[in-house]
Backbone as a printed PyTorch tensor [residue, N CA C, xyz], in Angstrom:
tensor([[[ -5.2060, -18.3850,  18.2120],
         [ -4.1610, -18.3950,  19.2430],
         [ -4.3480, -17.1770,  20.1560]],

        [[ -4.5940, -17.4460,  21.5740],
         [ -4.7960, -16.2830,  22.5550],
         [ -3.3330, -15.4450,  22.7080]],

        [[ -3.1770, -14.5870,  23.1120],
         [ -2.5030, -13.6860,  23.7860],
         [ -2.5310, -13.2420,  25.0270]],

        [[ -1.1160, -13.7960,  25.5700],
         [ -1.3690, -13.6650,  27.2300],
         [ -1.4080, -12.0080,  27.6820]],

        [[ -1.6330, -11.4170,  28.7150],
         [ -1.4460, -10.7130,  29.4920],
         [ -0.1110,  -9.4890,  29.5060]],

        [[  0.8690, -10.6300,  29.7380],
         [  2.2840,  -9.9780,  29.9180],
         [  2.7990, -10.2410,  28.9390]],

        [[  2.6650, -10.4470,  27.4780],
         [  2.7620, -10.3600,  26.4800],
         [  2.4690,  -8.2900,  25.5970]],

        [[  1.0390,  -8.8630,  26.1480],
         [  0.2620,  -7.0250,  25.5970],
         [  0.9190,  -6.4190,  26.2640]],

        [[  1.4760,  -6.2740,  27.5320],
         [  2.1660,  -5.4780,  28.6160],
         [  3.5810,  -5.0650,  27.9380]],

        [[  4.3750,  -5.6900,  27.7160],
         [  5.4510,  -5.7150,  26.8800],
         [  5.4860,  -4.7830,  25.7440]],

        [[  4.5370,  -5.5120,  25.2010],
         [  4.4610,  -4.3340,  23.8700],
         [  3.8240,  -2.8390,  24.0670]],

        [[  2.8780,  -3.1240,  24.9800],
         [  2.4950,  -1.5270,  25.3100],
         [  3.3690,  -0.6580,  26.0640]],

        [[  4.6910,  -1.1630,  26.6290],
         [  5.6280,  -0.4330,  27.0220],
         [  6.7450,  -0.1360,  25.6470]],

        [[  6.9480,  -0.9090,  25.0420],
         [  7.6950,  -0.8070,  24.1130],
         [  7.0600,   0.0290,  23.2110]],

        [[  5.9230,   0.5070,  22.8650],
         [  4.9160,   1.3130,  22.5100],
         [  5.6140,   2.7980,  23.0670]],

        [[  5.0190,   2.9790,  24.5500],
         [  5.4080,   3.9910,  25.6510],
         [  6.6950,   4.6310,  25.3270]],

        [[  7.6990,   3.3790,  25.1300],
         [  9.5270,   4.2870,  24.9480],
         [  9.7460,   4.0190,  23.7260]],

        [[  8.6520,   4.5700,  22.3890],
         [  9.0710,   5.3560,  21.3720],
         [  9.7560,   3.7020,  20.2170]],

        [[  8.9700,   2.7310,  20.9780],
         [ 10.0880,   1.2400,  20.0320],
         [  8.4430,   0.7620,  19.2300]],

        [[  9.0240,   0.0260,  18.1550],
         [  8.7060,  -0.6730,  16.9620],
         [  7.8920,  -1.8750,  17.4650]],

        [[  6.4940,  -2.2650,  17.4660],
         [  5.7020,  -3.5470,  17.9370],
         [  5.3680,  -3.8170,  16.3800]],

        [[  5.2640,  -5.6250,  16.5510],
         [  4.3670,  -5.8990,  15.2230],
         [  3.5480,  -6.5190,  16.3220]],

        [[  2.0420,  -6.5770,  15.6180],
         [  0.5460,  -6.9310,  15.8690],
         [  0.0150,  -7.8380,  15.2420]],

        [[ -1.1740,  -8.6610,  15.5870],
         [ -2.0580,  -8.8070,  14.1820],
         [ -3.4770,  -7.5560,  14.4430]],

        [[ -3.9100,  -7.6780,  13.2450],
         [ -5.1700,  -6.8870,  13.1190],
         [ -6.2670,  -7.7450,  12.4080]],

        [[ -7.2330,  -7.2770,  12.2770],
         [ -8.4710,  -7.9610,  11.6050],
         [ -8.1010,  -8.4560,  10.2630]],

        [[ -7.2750,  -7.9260,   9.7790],
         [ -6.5970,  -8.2190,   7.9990],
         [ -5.8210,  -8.7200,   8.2190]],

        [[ -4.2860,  -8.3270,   8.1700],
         [ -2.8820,  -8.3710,   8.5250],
         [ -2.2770,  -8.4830,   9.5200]],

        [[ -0.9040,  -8.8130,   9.3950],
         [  0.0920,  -8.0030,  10.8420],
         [  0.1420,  -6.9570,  10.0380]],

        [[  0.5350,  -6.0260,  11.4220],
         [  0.7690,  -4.7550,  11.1260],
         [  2.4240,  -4.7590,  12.0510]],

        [[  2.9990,  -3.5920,  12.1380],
         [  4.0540,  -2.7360,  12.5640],
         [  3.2620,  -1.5100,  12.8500]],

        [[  3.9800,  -1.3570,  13.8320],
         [  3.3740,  -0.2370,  14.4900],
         [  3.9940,   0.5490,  15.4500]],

        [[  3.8070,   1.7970,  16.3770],
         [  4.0740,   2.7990,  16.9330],
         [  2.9900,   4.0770,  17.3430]],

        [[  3.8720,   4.6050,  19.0170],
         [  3.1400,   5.5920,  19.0960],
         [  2.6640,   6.5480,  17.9430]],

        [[  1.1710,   6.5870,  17.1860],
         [  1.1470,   7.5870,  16.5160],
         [  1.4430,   8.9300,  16.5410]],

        [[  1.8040,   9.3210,  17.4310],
         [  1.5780,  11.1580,  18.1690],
         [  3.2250,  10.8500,  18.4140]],

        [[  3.8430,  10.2920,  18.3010],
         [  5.3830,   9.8980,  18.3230],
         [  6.5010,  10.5940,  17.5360]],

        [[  6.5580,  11.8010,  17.1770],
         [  7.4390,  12.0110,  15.9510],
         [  8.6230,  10.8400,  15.4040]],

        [[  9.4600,  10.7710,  16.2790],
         [ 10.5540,  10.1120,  16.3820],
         [ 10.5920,   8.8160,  16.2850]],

        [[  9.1330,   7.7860,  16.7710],
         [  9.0620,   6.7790,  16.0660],
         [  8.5170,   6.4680,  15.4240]],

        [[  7.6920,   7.6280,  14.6380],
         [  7.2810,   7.3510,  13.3440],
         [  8.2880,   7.7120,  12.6400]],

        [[  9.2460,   8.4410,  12.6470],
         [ 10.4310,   8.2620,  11.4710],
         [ 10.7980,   6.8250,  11.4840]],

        [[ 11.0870,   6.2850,  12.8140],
         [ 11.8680,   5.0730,  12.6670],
         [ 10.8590,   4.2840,  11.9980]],

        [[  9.7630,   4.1440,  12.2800],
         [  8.9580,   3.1600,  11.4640],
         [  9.0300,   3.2470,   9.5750]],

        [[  8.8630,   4.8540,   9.3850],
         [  9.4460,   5.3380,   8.0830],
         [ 10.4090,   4.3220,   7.4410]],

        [[ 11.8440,   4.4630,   8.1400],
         [ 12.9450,   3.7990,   7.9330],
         [ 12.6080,   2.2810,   7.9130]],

        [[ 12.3610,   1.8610,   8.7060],
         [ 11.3710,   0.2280,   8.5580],
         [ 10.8420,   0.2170,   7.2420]],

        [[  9.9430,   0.6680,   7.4210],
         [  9.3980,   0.0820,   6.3940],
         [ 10.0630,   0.8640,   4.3450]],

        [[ 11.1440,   1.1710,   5.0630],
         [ 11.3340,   1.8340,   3.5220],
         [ 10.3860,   2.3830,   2.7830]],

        [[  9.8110,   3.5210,   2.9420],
         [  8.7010,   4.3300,   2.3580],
         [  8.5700,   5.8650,   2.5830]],

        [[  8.5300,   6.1660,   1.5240],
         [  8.3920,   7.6120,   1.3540],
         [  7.3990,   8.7600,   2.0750]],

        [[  6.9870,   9.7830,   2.0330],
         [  6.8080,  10.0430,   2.7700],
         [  5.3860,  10.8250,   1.8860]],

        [[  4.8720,   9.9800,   0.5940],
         [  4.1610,  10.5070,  -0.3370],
         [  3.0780,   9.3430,   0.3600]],

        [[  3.0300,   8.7290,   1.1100],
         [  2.3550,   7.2250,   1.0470],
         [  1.9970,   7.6610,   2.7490]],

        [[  0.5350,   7.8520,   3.3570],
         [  0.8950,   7.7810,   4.6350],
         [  0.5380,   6.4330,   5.1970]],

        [[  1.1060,   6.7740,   6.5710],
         [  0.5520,   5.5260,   7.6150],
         [ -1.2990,   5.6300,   8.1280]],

        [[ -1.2350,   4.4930,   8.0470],
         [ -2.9330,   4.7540,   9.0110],
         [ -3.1400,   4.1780,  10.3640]],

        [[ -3.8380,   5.0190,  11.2730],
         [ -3.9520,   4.8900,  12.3040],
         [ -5.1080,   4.2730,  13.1600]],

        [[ -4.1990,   3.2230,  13.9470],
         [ -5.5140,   2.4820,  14.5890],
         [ -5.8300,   3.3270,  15.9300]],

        [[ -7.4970,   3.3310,  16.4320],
         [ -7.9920,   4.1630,  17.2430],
         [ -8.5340,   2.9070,  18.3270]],

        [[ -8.9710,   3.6800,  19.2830],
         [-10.0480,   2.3470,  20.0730],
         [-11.3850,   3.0030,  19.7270]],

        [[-12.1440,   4.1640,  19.3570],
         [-13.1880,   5.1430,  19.5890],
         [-12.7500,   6.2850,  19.1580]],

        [[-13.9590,   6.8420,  19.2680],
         [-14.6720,   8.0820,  18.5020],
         [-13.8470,   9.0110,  19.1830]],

        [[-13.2630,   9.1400,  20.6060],
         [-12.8050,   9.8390,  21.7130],
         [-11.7200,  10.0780,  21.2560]],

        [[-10.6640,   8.7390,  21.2300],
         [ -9.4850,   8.9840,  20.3300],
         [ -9.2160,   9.5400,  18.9640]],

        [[-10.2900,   9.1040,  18.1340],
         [-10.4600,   9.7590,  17.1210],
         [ -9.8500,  11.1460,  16.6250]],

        [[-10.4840,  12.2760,  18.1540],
         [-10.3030,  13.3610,  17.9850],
         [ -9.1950,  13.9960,  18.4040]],

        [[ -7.9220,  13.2290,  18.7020],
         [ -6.9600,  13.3340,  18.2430],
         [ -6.5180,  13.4580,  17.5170]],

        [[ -6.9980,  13.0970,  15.9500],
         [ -6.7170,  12.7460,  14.8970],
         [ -6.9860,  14.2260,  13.7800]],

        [[ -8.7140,  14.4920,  14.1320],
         [ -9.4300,  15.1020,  13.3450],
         [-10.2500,  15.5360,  14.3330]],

        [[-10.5370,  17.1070,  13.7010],
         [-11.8580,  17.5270,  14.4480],
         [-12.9290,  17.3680,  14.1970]],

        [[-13.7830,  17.1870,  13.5190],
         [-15.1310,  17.2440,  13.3060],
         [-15.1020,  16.2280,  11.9790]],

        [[-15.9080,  14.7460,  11.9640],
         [-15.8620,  14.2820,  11.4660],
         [-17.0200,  14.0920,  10.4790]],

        [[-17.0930,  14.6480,   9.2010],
         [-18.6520,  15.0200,   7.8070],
         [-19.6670,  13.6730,   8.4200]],

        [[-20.4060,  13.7620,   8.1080],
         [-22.0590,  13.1620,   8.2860],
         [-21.6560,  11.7840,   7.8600]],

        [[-21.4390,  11.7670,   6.1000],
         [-20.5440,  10.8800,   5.6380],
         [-19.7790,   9.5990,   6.6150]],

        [[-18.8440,  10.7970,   6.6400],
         [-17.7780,   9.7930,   7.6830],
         [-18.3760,   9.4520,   8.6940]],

        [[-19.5050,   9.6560,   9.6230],
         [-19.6290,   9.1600,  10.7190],
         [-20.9110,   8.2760,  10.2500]],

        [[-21.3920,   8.1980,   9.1530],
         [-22.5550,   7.0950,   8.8940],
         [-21.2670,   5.9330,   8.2470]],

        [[-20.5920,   5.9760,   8.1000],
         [-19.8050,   4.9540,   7.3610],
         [-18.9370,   4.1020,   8.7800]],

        [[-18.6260,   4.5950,  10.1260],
         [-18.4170,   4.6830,  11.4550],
         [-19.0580,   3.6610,  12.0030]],

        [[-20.4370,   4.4500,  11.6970],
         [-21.4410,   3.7920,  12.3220],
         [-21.9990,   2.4950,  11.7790]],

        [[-21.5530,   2.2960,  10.7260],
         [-21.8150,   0.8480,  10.1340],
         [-20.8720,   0.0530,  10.2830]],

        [[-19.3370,   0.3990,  10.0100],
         [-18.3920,  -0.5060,   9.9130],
         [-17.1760,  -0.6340,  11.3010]],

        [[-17.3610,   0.5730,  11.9390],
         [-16.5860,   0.2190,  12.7650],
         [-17.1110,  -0.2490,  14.1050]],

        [[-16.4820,  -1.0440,  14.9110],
         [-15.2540,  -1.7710,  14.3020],
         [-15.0970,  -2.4470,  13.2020]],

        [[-13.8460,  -2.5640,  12.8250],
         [-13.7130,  -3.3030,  11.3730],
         [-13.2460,  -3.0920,  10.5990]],

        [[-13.2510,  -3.1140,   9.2590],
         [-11.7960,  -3.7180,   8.4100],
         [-11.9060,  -2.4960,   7.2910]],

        [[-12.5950,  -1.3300,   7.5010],
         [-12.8260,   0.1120,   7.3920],
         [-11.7950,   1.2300,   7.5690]],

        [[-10.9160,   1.3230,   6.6990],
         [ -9.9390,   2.7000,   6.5200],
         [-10.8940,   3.8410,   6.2370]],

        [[-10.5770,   4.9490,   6.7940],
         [-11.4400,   5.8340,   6.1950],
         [-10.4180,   7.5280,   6.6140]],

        [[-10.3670,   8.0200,   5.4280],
         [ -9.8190,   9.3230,   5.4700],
         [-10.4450,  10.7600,   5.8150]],

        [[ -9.6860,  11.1900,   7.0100],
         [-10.3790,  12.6390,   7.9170],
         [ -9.3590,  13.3740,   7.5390]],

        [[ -9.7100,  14.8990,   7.9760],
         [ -8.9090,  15.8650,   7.3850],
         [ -8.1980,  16.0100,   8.9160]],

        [[ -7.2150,  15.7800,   8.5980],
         [ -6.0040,  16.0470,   9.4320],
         [ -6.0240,  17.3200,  10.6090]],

        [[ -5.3880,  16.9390,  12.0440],
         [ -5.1880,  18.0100,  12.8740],
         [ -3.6880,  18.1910,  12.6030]],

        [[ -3.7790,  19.5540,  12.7890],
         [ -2.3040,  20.2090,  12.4630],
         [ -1.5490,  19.8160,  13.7710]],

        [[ -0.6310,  19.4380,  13.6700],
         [  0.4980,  19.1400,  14.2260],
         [  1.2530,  17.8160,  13.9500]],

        [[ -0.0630,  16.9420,  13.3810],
         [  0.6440,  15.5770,  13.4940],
         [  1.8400,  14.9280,  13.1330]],

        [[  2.6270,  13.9560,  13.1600],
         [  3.9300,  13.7340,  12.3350],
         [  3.4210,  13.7630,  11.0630]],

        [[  4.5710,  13.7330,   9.7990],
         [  4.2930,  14.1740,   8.4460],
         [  3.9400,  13.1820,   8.3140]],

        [[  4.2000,  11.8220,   8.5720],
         [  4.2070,  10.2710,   7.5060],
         [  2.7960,   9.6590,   7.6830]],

        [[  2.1130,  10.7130,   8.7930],
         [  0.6790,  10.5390,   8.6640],
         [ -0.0480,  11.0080,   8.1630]],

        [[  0.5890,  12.4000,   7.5240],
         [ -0.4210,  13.1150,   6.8240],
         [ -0.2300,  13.1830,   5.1810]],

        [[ -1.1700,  12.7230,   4.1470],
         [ -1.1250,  12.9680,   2.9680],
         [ -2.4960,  14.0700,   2.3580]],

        [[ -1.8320,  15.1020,   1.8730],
         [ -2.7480,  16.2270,   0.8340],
         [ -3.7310,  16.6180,   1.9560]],

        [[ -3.2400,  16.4960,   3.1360],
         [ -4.1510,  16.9410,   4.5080],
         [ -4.8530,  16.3360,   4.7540]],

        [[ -4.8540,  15.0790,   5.0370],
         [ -5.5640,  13.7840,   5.3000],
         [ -5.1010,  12.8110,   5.9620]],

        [[ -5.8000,  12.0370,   6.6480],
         [ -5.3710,  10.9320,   7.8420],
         [ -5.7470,   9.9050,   8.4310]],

        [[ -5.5210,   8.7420,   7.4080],
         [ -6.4270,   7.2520,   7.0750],
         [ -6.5610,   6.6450,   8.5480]],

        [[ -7.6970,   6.5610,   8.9460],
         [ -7.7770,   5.8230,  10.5690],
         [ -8.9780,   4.8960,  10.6660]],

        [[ -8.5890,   3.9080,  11.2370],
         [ -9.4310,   2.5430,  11.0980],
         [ -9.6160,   1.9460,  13.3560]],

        [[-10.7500,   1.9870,  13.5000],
         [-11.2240,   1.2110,  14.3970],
         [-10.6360,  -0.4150,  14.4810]],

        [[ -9.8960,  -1.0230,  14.3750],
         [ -9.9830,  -2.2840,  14.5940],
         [-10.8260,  -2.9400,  15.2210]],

        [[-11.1310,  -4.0220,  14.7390],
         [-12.3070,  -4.9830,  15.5970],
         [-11.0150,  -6.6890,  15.9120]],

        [[ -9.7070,  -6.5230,  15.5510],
         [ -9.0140,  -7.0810,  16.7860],
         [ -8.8140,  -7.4330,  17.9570]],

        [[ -9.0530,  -7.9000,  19.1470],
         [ -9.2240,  -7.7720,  20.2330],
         [ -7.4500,  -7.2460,  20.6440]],

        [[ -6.4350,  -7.6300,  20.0340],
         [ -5.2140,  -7.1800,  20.4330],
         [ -4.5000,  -5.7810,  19.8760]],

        [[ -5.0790,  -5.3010,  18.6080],
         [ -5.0270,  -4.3020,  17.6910],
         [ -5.5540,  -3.0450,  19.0980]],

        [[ -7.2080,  -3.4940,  18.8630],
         [ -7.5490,  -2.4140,  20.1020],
         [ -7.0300,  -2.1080,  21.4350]],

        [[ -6.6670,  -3.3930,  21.8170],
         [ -6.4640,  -3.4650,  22.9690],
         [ -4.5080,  -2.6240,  23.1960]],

        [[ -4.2820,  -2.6640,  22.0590],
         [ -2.5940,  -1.6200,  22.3450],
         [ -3.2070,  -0.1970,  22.3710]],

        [[ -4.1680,  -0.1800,  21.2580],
         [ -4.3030,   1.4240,  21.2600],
         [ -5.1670,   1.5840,  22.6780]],

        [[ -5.8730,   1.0730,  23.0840],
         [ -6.4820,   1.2290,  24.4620],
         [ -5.3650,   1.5690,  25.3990]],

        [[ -4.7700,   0.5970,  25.2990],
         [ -3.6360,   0.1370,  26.6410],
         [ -2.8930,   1.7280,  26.7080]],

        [[ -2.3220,   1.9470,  25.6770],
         [ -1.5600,   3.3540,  25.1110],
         [ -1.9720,   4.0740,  25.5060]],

        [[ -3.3930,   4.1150,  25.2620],
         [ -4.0190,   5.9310,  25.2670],
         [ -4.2870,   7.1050,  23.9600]],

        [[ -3.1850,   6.4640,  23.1260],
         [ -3.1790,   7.1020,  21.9090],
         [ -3.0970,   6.5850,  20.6040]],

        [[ -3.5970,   6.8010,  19.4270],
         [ -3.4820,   6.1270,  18.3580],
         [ -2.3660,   5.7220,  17.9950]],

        [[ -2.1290,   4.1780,  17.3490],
         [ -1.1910,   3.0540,  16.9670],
         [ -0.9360,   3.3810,  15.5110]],

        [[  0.4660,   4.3290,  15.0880],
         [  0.1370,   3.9740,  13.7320],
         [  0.8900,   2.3980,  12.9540]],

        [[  0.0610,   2.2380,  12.2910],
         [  0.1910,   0.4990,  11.8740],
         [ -0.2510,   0.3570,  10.4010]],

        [[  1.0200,   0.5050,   9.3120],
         [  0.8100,  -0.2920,   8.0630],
         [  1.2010,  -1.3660,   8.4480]],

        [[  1.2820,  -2.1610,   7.2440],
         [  1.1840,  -3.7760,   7.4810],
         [  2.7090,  -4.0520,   7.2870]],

        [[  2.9920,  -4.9600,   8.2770],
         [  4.4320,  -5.1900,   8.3330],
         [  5.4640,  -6.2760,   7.3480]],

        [[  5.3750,  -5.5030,   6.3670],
         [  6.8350,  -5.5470,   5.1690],
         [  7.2440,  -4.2940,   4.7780]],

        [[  8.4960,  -4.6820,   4.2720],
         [  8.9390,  -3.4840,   3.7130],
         [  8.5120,  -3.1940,   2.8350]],

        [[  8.4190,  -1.3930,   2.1480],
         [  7.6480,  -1.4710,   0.9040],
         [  7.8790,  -2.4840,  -0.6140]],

        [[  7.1830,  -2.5240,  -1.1570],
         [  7.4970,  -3.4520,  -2.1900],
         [  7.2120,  -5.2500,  -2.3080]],

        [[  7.6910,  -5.0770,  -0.3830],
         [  7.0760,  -6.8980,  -0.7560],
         [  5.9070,  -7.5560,  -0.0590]],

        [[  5.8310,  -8.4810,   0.1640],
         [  4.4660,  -9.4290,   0.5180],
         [  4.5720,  -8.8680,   1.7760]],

        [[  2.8580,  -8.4990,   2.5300],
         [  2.6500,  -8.3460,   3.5290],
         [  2.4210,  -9.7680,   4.5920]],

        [[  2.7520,  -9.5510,   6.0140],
         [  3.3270, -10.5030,   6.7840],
         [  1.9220, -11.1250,   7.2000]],

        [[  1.6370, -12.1310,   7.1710],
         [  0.5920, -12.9840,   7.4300],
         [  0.8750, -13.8070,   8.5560]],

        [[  1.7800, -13.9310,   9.1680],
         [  2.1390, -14.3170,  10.9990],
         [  3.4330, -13.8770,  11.4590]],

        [[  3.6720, -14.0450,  12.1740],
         [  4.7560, -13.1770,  13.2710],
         [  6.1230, -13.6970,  12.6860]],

        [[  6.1710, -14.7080,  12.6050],
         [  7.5110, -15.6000,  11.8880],
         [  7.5480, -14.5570,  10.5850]],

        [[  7.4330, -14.6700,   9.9260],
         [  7.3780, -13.8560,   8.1620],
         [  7.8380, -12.4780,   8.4870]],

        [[  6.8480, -11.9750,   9.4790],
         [  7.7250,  -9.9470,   9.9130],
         [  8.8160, -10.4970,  11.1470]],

        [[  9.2370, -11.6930,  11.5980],
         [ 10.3320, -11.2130,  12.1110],
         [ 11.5720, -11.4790,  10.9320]],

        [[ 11.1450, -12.1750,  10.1960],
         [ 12.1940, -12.7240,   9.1150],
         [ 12.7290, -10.8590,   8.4660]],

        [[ 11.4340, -10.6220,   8.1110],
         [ 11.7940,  -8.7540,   7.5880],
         [ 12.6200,  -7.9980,   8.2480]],

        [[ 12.1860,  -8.2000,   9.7370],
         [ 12.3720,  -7.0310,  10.6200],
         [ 13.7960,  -7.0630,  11.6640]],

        [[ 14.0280,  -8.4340,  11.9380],
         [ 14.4100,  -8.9120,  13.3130],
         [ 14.1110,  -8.0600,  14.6760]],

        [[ 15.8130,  -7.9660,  14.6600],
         [ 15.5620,  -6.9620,  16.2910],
         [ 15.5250,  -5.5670,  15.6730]],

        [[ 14.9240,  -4.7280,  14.7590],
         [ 14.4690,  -3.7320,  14.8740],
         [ 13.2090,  -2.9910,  15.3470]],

        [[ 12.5880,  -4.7780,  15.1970],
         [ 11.5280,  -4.2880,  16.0050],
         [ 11.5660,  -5.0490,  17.6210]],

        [[ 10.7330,  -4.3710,  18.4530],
         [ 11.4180,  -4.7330,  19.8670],
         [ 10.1590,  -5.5220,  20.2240]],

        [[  9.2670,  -5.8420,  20.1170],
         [  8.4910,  -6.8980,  20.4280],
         [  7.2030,  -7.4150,  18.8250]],

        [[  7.4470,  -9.0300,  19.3270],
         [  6.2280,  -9.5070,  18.2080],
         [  5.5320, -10.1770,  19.2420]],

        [[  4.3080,  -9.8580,  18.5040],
         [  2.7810, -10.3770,  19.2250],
         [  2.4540, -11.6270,  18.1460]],

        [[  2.7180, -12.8860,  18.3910],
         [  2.4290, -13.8420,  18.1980],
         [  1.0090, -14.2060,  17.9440]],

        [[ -0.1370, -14.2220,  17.2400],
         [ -1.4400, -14.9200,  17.5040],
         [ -1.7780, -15.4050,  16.5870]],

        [[ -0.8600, -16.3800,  15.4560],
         [ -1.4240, -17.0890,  14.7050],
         [ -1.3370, -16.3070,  13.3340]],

        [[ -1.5710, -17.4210,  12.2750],
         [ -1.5560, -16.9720,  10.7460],
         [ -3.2400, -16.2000,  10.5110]],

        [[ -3.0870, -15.1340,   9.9330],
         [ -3.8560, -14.5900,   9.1660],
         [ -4.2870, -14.6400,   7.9120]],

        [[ -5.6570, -14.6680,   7.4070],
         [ -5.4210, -14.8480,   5.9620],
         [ -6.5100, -13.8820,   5.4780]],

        [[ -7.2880, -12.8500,   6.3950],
         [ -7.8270, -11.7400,   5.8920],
         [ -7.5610, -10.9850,   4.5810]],

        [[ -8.6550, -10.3270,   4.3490],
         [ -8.3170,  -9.3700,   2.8240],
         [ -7.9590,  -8.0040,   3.7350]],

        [[ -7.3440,  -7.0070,   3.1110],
         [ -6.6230,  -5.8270,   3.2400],
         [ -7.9930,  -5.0760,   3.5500]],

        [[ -7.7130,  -4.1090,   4.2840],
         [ -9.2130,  -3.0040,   4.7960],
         [ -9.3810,  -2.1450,   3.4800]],

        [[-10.8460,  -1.9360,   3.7520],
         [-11.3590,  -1.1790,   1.9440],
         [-10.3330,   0.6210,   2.8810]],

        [[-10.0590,   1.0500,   1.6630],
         [ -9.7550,   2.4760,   2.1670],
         [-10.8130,   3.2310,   1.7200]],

        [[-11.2720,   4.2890,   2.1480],
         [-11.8630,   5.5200,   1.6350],
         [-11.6890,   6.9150,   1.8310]],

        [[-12.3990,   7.8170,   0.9320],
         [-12.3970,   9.3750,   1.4370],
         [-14.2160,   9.0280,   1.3500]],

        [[-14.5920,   9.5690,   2.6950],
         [-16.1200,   9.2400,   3.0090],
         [-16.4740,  10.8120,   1.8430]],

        [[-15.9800,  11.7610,   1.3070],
         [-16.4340,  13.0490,   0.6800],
         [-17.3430,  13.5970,   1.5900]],

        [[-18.8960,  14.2150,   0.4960],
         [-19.3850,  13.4470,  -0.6160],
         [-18.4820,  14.0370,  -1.8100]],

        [[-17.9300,  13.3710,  -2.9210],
         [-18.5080,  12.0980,  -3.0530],
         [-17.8040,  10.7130,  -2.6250]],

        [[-18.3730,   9.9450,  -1.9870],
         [-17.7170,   8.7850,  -1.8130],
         [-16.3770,   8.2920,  -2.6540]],

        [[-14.8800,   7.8750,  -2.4810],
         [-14.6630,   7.4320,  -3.1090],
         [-13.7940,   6.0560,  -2.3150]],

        [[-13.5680,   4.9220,  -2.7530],
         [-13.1020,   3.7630,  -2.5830],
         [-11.6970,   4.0130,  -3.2500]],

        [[-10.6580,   4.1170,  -2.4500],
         [ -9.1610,   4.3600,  -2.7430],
         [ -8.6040,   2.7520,  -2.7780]],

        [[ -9.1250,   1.7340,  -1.9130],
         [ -8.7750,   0.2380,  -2.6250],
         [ -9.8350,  -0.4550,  -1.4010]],

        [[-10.5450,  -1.1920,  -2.7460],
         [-11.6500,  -2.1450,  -2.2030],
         [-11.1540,  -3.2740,  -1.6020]],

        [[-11.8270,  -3.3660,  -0.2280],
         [-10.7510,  -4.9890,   0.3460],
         [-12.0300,  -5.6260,   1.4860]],

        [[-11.8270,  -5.6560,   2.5070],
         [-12.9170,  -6.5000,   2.9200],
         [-13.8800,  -6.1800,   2.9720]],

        [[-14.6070,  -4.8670,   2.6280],
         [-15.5500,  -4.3540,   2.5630],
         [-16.2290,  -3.3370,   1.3550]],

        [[-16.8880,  -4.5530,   0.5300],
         [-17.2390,  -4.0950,  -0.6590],
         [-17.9830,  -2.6330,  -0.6300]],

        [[-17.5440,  -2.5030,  -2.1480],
         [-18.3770,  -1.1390,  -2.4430],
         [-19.9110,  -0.6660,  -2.1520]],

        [[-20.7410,  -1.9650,  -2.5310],
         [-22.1460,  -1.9960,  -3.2220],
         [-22.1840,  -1.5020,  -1.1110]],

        [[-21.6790,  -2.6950,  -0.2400],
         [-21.9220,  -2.5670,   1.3560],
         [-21.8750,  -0.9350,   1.5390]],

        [[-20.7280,   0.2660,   1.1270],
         [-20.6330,   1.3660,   1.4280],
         [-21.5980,   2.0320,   1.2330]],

        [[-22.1500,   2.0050,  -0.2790],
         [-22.9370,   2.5940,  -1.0050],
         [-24.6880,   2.6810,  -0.0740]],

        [[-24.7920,   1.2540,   0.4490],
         [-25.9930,   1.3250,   1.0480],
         [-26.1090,   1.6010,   2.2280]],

        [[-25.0780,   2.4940,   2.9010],
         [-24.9300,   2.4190,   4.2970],
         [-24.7960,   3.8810,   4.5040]],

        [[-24.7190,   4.3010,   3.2140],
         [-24.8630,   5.8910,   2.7530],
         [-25.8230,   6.2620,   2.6230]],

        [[-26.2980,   5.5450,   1.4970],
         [-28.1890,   5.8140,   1.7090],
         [-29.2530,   5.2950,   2.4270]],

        [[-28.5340,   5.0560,   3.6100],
         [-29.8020,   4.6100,   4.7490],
         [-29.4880,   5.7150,   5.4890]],

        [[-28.2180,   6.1480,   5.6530],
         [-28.0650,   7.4820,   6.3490],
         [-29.0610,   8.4980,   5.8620]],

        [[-29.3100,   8.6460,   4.6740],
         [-29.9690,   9.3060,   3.9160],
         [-31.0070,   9.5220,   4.3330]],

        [[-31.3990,   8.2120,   4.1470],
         [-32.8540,   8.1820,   4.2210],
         [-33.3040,   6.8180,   5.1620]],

        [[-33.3430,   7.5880,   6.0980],
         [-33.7200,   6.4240,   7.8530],
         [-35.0860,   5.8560,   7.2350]]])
């Protein structure tokens, strides 16, 4: 299912004044918000009922945006980049100081490239990273089309992006180290990480 025009427009303003969008992404819907937002990342907090031990992860368009995020990203992390993103690739950088708290865990800051065409295209539209867990509240089933997170959400959130049921697996998370570790394996198997490490290695 396409997505019109003045649809993305909508939500990237509702983005702009600090309000609540759900998306789809390469996996899931997500919920989402200006990342660099203090104020609506609390509200998203409150959405999604979740603590503040658990962070959000942030969708980027590029390497550019990125560095918003994090400064200097290990060898590691950028051979794992360079294989998977775009794509269904969480991967944990060490945090720039300032960010809101609900993004940062033990000084760290899960951020994923989407290979979405509508995922990217908010954080493009924006300018700044989208933060976007997947839209349920904590505890229950994540939303697999727009109907299901508005049933969760209603009007708390101020626009849904409609594009059809999803039935993707959840993005693998990681800390790129060394040493590698896989925090939850999902569309992108281990054995795939492992060899994408050692080609970095060894060209």
């Amino acid at each position: 299912m396409s997505v019109d025009d003045a649809t993305l427009a909508r939500a990237v303003e509702a983005l702009r004044a600090g309000e609540l969008v759900v998306f789809p992404t390469e996996t899931l819907y997500g919920v989402g918000c200006d990342a660099t937002d203090e104020r609506a990342v609390a509200r998203l907090c409150a959405l999604k009922e979740r603590g503040a031990d658990k962070g959000f992860l942030a969708i980027v368009d590029g390497t550019e945006m990125l560095a918003r995020l994090t400064e200097e990203p290990s060898a590691e992390a950028r051979a794992l980049m360079h294989a998977f993103w775009p794509g269904p690739l969480t991967i944990l950088f060490a945090a720039r100081a300032g960010l809101p708290e609900a993004l940062v865990v033990d000084g760290k800051v899960a951020v994923r490239h989407s290979s979405h065409p509508v995922a990217a295209s908010l954080a493009r539209a924006l300018g700044r990273p989208v933060a976007a867990p997947s839209a349920n509240p904590a505890g229950r089933e994540p939303a697999r089309d727009a109907a299901a997170a508005r049933a969760y959400f209603g009007d708390a959130v101020a626009c849904y992006i409609d594009a059809g049921p999803i039935a993707g697996l959840p993005s693998t998370l990681v800390d790129p180290g060394p040493p590698l570790r896989v925090l939850r394996e999902g569309a992108i198997p281990r054995a795939a990480l492992d060899e994408a490490l050692r080609g970095a290695r060894h060209p």
